[in-house]
Each structure stands twice: as structure tokens, then as C-alpha cells.
C-alpha positions in Angstrom: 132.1 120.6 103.0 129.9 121.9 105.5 129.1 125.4 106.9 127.0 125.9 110.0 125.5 129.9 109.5 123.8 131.5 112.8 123.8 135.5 112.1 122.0 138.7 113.7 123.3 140.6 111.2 122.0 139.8 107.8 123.9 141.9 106.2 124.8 139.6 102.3 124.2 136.6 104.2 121.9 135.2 101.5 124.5 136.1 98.9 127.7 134.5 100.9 125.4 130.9 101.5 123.9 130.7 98.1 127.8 131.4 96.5 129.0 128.1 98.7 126.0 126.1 98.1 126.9 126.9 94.3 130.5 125.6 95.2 128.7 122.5 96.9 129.5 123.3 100.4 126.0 121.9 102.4 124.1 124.8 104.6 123.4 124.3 108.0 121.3 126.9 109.7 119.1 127.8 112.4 116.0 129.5 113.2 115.5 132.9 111.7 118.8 132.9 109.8 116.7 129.3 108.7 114.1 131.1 107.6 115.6 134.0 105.5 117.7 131.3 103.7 115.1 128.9 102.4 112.9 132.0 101.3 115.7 133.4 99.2 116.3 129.9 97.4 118.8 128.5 99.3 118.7 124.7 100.5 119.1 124.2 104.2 119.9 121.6 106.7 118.1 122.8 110.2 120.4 122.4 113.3 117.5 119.7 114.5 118.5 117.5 111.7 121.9 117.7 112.6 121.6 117.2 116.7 118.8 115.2 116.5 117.2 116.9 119.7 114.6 119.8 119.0 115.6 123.6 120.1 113.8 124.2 123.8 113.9 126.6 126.5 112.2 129.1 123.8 115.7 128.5 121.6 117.9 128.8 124.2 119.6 125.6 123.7 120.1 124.5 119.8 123.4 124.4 119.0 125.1 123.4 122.8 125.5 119.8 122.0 127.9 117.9 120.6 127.5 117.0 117.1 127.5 120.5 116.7 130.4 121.1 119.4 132.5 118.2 118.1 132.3 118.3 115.0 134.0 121.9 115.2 136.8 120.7 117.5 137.5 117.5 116.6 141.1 117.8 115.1 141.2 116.2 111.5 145.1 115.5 112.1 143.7 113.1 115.2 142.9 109.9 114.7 141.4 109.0 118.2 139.6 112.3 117.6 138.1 111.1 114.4 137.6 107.8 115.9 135.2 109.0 118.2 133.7 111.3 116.1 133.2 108.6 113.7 131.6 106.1 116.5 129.3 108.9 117.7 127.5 109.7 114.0 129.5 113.6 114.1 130.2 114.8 110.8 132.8 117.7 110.5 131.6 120.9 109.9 134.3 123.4 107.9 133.1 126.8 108.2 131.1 128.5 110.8 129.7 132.0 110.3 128.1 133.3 113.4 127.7 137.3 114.5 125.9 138.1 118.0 122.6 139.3 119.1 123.2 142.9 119.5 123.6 143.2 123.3 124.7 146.7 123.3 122.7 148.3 121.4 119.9 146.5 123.6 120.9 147.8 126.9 121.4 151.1 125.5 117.5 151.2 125.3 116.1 153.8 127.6 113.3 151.2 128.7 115.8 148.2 128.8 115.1 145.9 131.7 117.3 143.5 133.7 115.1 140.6 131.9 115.2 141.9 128.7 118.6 142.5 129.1 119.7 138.8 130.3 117.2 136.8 127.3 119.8 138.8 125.0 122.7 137.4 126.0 123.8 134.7 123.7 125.4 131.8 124.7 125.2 128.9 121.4 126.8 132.2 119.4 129.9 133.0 121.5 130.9 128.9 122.3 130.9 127.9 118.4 132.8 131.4 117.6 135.0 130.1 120.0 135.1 126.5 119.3 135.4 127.0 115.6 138.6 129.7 116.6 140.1 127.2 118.9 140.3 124.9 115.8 141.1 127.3 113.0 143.7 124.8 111.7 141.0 123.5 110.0 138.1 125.2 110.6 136.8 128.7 109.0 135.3 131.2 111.5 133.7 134.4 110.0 132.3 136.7 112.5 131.9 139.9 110.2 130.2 140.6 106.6 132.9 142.4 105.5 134.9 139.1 105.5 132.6 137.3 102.9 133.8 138.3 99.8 137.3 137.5 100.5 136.5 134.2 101.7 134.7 133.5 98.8 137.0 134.6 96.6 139.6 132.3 98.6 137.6 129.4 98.4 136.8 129.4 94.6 140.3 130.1 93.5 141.9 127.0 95.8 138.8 125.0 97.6 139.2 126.5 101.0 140.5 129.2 102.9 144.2 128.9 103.6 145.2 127.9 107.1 147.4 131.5 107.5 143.8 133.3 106.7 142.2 131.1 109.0 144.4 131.9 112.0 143.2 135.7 111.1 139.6 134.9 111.2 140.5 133.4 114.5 141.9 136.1 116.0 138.7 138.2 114.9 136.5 136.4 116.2 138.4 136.2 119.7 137.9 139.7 119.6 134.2 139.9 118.8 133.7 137.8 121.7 136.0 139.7 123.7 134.3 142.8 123.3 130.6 141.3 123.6 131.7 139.8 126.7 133.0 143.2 128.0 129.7 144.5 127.4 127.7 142.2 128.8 129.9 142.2 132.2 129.9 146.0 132.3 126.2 146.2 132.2 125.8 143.0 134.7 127.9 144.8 137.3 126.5 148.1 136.7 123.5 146.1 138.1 125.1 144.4 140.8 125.9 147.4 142.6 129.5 146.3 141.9 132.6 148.6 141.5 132.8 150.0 137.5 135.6 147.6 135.7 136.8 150.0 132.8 136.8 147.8 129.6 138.6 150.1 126.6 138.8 148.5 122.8 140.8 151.0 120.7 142.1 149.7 116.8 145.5 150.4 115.8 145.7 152.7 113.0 149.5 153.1 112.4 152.8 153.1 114.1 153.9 156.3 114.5 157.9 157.1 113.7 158.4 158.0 117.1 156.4 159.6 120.4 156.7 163.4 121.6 160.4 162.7 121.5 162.7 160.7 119.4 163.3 157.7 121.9 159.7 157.2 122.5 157.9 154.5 120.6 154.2 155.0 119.9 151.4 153.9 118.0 147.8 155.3 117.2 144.5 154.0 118.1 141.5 154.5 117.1 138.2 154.2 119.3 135.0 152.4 118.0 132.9 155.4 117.7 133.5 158.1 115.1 132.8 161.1 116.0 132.5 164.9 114.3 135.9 166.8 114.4 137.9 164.1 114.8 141.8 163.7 113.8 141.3 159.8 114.2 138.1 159.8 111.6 139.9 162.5 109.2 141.0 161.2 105.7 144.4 162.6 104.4 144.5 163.8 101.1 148.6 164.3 100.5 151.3 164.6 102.9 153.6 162.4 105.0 152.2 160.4 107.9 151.4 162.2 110.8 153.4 162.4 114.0 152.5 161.7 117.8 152.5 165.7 117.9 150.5 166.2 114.8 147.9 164.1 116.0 148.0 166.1 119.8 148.4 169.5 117.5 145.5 168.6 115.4 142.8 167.2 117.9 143.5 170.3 120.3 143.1 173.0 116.9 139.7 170.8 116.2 138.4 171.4 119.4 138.9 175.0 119.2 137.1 175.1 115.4 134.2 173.0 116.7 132.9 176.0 119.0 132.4 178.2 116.2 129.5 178.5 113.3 130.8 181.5 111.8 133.2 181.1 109.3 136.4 180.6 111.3 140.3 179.6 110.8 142.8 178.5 114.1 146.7 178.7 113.9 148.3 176.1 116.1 151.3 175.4 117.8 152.3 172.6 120.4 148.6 172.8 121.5 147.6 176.3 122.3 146.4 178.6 119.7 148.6 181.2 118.0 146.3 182.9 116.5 142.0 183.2 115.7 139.5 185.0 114.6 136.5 185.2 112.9 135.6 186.0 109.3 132.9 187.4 106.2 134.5 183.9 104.7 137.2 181.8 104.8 139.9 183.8 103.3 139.2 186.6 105.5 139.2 184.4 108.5 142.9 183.0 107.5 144.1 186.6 106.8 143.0 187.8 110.1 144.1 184.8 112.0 147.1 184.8 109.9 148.3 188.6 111.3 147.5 187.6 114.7 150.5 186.2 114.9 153.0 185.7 112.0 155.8 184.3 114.0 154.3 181.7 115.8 152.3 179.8 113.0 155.5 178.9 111.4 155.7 175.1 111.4 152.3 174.8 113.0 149.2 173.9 111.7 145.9 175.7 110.3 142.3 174.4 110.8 138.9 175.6 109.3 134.9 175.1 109.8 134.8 176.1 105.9 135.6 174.1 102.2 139.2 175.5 101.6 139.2 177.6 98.4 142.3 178.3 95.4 142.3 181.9 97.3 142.9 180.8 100.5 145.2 178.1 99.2 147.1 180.2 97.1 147.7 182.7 100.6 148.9 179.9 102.5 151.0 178.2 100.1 154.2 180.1 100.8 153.7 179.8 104.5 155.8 176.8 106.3 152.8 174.6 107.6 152.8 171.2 109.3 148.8 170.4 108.4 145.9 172.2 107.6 142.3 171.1 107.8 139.0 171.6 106.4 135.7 170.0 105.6 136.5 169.7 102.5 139.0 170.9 99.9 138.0 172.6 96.2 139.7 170.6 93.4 141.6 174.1 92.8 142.8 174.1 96.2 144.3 170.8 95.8 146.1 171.8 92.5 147.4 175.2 94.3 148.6 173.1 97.5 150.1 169.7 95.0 153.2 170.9 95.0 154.0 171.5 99.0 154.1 167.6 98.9 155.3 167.0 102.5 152.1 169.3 104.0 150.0 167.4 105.4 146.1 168.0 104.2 143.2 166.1 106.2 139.5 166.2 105.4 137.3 166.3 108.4 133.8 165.5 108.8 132.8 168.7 111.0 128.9 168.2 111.8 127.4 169.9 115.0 128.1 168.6 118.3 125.8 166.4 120.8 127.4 163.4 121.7 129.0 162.9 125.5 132.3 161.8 124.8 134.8 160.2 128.0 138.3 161.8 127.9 140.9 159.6 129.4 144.4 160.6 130.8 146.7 158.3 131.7 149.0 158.4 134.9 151.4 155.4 136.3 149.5 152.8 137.1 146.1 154.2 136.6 143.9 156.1 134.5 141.7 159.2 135.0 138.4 159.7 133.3 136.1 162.6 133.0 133.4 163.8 130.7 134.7 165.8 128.2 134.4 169.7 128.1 132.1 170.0 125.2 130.1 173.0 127.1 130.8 176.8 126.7 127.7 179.3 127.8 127.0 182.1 125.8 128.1 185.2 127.2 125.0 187.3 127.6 124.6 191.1 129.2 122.7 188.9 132.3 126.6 187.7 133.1 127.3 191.4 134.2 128.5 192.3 137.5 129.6 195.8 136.9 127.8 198.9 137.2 128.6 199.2 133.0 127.3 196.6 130.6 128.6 195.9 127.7 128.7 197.3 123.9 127.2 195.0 121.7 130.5 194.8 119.9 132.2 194.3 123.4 129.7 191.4 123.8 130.5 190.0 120.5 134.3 189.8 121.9 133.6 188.6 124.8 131.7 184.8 123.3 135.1 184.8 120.7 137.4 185.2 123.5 135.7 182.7 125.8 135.6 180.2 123.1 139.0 180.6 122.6 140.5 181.1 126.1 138.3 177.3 127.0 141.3 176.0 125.0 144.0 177.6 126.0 146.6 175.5 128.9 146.3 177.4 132.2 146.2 180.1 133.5 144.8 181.0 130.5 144.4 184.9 129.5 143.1 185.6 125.9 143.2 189.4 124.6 140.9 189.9 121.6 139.2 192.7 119.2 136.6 192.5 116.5 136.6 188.7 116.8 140.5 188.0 116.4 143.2 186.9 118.8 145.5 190.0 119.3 147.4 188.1 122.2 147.3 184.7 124.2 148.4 184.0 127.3 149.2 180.5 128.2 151.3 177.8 130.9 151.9 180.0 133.6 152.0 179.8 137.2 150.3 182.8 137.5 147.7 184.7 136.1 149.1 187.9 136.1 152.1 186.2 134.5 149.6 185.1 131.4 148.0 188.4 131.4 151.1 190.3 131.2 152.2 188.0 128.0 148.9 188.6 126.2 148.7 192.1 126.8 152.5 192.7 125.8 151.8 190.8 122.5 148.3 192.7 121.8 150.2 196.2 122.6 153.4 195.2 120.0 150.2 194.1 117.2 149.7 198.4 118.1 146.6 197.4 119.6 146.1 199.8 122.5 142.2 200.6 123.2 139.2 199.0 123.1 140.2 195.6 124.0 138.8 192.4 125.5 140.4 190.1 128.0 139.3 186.3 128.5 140.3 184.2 131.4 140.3 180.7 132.2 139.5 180.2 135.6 138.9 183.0 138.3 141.0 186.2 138.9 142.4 185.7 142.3 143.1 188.9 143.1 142.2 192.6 141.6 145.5 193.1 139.8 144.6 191.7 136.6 142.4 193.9 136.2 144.7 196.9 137.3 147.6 195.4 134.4 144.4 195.4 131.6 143.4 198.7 132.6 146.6 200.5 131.6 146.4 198.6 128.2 143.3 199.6 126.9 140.8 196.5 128.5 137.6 198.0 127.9 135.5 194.7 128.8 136.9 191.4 130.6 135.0 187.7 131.1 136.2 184.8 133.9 134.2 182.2 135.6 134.2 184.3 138.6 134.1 182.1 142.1 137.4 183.8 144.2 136.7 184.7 147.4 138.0 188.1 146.1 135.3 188.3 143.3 134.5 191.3 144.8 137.3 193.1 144.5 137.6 192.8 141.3 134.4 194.1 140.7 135.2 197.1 142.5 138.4 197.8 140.8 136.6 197.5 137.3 133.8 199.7 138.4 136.6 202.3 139.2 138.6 201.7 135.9 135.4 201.6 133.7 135.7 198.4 132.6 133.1 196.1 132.0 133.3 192.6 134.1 130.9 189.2 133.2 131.1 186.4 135.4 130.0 183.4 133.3 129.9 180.7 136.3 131.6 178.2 134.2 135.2 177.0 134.3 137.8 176.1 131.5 140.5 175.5 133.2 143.5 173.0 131.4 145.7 172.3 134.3 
């Protein structure tokens, strides 16, 4: 048994071709992968030996010929195929484990050029992946170290890999080529001045019992990168599998916890927040966000930037919750949440923000694609465009509520005090629709002065801020940008209220 081995990543390569040269499989290698064997111990046949013809163009062509070629796709079943094979001096070779020179991760280079670029594209890797695939009835293809060990294990027990495994291995190794292909087209006609072809490689994590509705079928995907605050990256301690609208539920109350470094908790229901605030820890953060709104959290979820505690545990445990979330949960929290065994509890890796991330939307036929909306300014006193500036606890209100009004579904109005939701405002056609919700809800909480209003986008006309006046608004922040802007300003100047205009938009059609 042969096994030709061609890797850029090293990773237990020595250990996987010294275990099937202990098995007597014969090692066929090439140049650095060569090198690294033979220095560990291992005996190896160079591709040279095998071809007969030296590597040239600087080791561009080494393993493009067709003792290697044919000895990979000649089909052992085939007689006229062994015939030939036979009559040419081609030997068979059984397992090929090949993994590509790192294309990406070279054009992702700040420095990369086109020439650099192009010498690391690999052509000998991709065609014996793919030759070896074509003929995984009896040929082993291993693209990936995690595959090594149970390979190994496979061919110990029984002398090869079974043909079932091998038609895996051949579907992975479609895929690696797939993708590296993908990457090396997307670059080339970013280059060529050529229209942007969107290539998108998502992995399926589970099917889901149904979509946003009963009679929808769906699945969920993951992406190749992981990223902080992410429902697709979380690891779920207890609890049944989540739903399409636990996963929507849960990625929108993320979002909303990843703005904050304070300790903070978010209740959540179908994608808006319910209620949030601030806190001296994380059982003071729930309890506030808690009385925000008792109604709406029931059957909704419950996310925090803080280790979740037996206090806080034992204050949400006779609450009806869906999820809740944390960075990480304290053995006694565990114990106190054990027996709610249906609640689902995910651990989250929540580490600050840089990355750019795409968010894509689908439509019929089509998809749109923006950068995501991972920006909020800090509201400052510069902001002001009223004759009053704001209290430094008015100011303090004003950054909670625009973080929290940023994820809110338009037109988005957010009513806080001392860094807690007292009212949200959310899905209406109109702003002085969400403003009358959010004010209505903050004056049933009895919260009548001394209030803070966040909005979304700009207010179109001045009767926003009439409405707020008459329930208590003492400060309000928007993006500013009407053709009205000013008056606004005018009416707040004559109502006393303090108006920031932060430039930036939220908006959440």
C-alpha cells in the first residue's frame, strides 16, 4: 500500500506517516513535506523516484504526470485500466493526503501583489485532491488533520479505510477545493476589473423543527468565521434545541449586550427589547431590566455581558424564559437553573468588538449585502443643538438610550431614566405613533419627570417633541438630518428640553 503526502499544513503530519509506515504502507512525498519527514525518522520515496522526471519550473510541475495521475485513477475493478497501467510501469497509489498552500490567508496580506498572489495558487494540490476523490472507490483522500486519527484507527482495525468512509473523504475534499477555488476566482476578478461574484460557504449545524412558522422547513448554518457574541459560536449547556426564532431572538439580544461594558442584562421578545438597563452588577442589572417590563419578558429570553451568579439565578428561576445567556455560568447557577430542564442556557464567548462583519438579507431571487452596523458614537455635550446642555446624568441617559434605540425595528422611540428602559417604541409607521407607545408605557411604570427620549432616525416634524414635553422629556437624542431640524430645535428651546443631534443613523426598516 502506498500513500502519496503533499501538505501546507503540518499539523501531526509526522505522526499520521510514521503510524502507516509502521503498518507498512510506503511514503511518497515531496519537497518540504519531503524534508520534514525524513528529519523526523520517517522513510520516504521522493515524487522524482516515482515519475522519473525532475520537479522544474521552480516546483511548479512535480506531481502533473501520469504515474502519479494514473495511478490514482486507474480503477482496480478495470482490467484494460490495469492493463495499461501495468504496460506503462504505474503502480497504484492508495491514499493521498494533500491540504493547499494557503491562498487566502496570502491575498489577505496588506502588501500582497498580483505576482505573489498567482505563484500561490496551487495546481499539483487541487488535481490529485480531485483525482484521488473521483476514485474514492478505492482510493483514500484526506484533505484535513483532523481526519488522521480516524483513518488510522480504521486502517489498523480492518487494513484500509472502508469504501462508505471513503466516499466522505471524497466529498471533503470536493469541498476544500471548492472553496479554494472560490477564493482564488474572487480575488482574480477583483483584479480584473470584473463584476464581484458572491461566493458564500456556510456549514449546517442542525435542522431546525420548523421555520418562523409551523409549515416552514429550515435549517441552521453556520459561517466559517467565529466571531464574539455570536448565537452560531455559543455552546448550550441544558435545554431543548433551539428554534428558527430563538436563534433570530438570540442574535438580535446579543447585539444589543455587545454595546455595553458596564454590567448589563436585555429582556427580549420577537426581536426588540422589552426591557434594559444598566447595573452596580449583574443581579442589579436583571432586577432593573426585570421591572422594566414584567409583562412582556414572559416567554422571552434574557442576555448578559456578566458570569451569571446563584443570586441572579435563583431571581429568574420562577420566571417563564425561552433562553438566557451569559459568558459564563457559576456551577451554583447551574445547580439553581437544573431543574427548568426545557430553558435553554448558552455560553457565549463575549470579547470586544473590531472585526467588519457582511450582513446578508435575502429577497426573491437575490440577495442584499451591507456592512454590518457595528458603529454607535458616544453621545457627548458637543452633540447639542439647543440653547441648554445637558446634566451629566441626562448625558449618561442619553449613550444608554442610543445604544438601545440602534436596536430597536423602526421608527424606533426609546424612553429611559437612570440607565433603564422605562418604555420602547417599536414597528410603526410613524414616529409619533412609537413615541406615543413608549411614553404611555414609561407614564403607567409612574414615571413622569425627568426623562430621556432616543430615536432612531430623524424627527420629521416638531410634534415629537411637543408629545415628550407633556410627559416629563427633560433631554432627547436622534440623528438629526430633516429638513425640519430646525423646528425641532426651536420647539425644544421653548419647552426646555435638551436636543443632541448625533449625525448617525440606526434605522431597522
Amino acid at each position: 500500500m502506498k500513500a502519496l503526502i503533499s501538505v501546507s499544513d503540518k499539523r501531526g503530519v509526522v505522526e499520521f506517516a510514521s503510524a502507516l509506515e509502521n503498518m507498512g504502507w510506503e511514503i511518497i512525498a515531496t519537497g518540504g513535506t519531503m524534508k520534514l519527514l525524513i528529519d523526523n525518522g520517517v522513510k520516504v520515496t521522493g515524487i522524482s523516484e516515482i515519475t522519473g522526471f525532475p520537479e522544474i519550473c521552480g516546483g511548479r510541475v512535480k506531481t502533473l504526470h501520469p504515474k502519479v495521475h494514473g495511478a490514482l485513477l486507474g480503477r482496480r475493478d478495470n482490467p484494460s485500466d490495469m492493463a495499461q497501467l501495468s504496460e506503462n510501469g504505474i503502480g497504484l497509489i492508495d491514499l493521498v493526503c494533500v491540504n493547499l498552500y494557503p491562498f487566502e490567508a496570502t491575498v489577505a496580506k496588506p502588501d500582497v501583489t498580483l505576482e505573489d498572489a498567482i505563484e500561490h495558487i496551487d495546481i499539483g494540490g487541487p488535481s490529485m485532491l480531485r483525482s484521488a476523490a473521483k476514485n474514492c472507490k478505492s482510493v483514500t483522500v484526506v484533505c484535513n488533520p483532523d481526519d488522521y486519527e480516524p483513518i488510522l484507527k480504521e486502517i489498523a482495525e480492518n487494513g484500509n479505510t472502508s469504501e462508505e468512509h471513503r466516499l466522505q473523504l471524497s466529498a471533503k475534499a470536493y469541498t476544500h477545493t471548492a472553496l479554494y477555488d472560490s477564493h482564488i476566482a474572487e480575488y482574480m476578478r477583483r483584479q480584473a476589473g470584473l463584476p464581484e461574484k458572491l461566493f458564500l460557504s456556510f456549514d449546517e449545524v442542525q435542522p431546525l423543527r420548523y421555520g418562523e412558522n409551523p409549515h416552514q422547513k429550515a435549517k441552521f448554518f453556520r459561517g466559517p468565521v467565529e466571531y464574539s457574541y455570536s448565537v452560531a459560536n455559543a455552546r448550550q449547556l441544558q435545554g431543548k434545541e433551539l428554534s428558527y426564532n430563538n436563534i433570530q431572538d438570540a442574535n438580535a439580544a446579543l447585539e444589543i449586550v455587545s454595546e455595553f461594558e458596564e454590567p448589563f442584562c436585555v429582556g427580549l421578545k420577537h426581536m426588540n427589547p422589552c426591557g434594559a438597563a444598566v447595573g452596580a452588577d449583574v443581579l442589579d442589572a436583571w432586577t432593573r431590566a426585570y421591572e422594566a417590563d414584567k409583562v412582556s419578558i414572559y416567554g422571552g429570553i434574557v442576555a448578559f455581558n456578566r458570569p451569571l451568579n446563584a443570586e441572579t439565578a435563583r431571581a429568574l428561576k420562577p420566571i417563564f424564559l425561552e433562553i438566557v445567556m451569559a459568558p459564563a455560568f457559576e456551577p451554583e447557577a447551574l445547580e439553581v437553573l437544573s431543574s427548568k430542564k426545557n430553558l435553554r442556557l448558552l455560553e457565549v464567548k463575549m470579547e470586544k468588538r473590531g472585526e467588519k462583519r457582511d450582513q446578508y438579507v435575502a429577497v426573491t431571487g437575490g440577495l442584499l449585502v451591507q456592512d454590518a452596523d457595528t458603529e454607535c458614537l458616544e453621545v457627548t455635550d458637543a452633540m447639542t443643538v439647543t440653547k441648554r446642555h445637558p446634566s451629566a446624568r441626562e448625558l449618561a441617559d442619553l449613550n444608554f438610550g442610543w445604544k438601545i434605540v440602534k436596536h430597536v425595528k423602526s421608527n424606533a422611540i426609546v424612553v429611559v431614566k437612570d440607565g433603564a428602559t422605562l418604555g420602547v417604541g417599536a414597528g410603526q409607521m410613524n414616529r409619533v405613533g412609537s413615541a406615543t407607545i413608549a411614553l404611555e408605557e414609561a407614564k403607567a411604570a409612574g414615571a413622569t419627570e425627568g426623562l430621556v427620549l432616543a430615536s432612531d432616525g430623524f424627527l420629521p416634524f416638531d410634534d415629537t417633541v411637543e408629545q415628550a414635553s407633556h410627559y416629563g422629556v427633560t433631554a432627547i437624542v436622534q440623528p438629526g438630518g430633516s429638513i425640519r431640524d430646525e423646528d425641532s430645535v426651536k420647539k425644544a428651546d421653548e419647552k426646555g428640553i435638551v436636543m443632541l443631534f448625533t449625525g448617525m443613523r440606526h434605522f431597522k426598516h
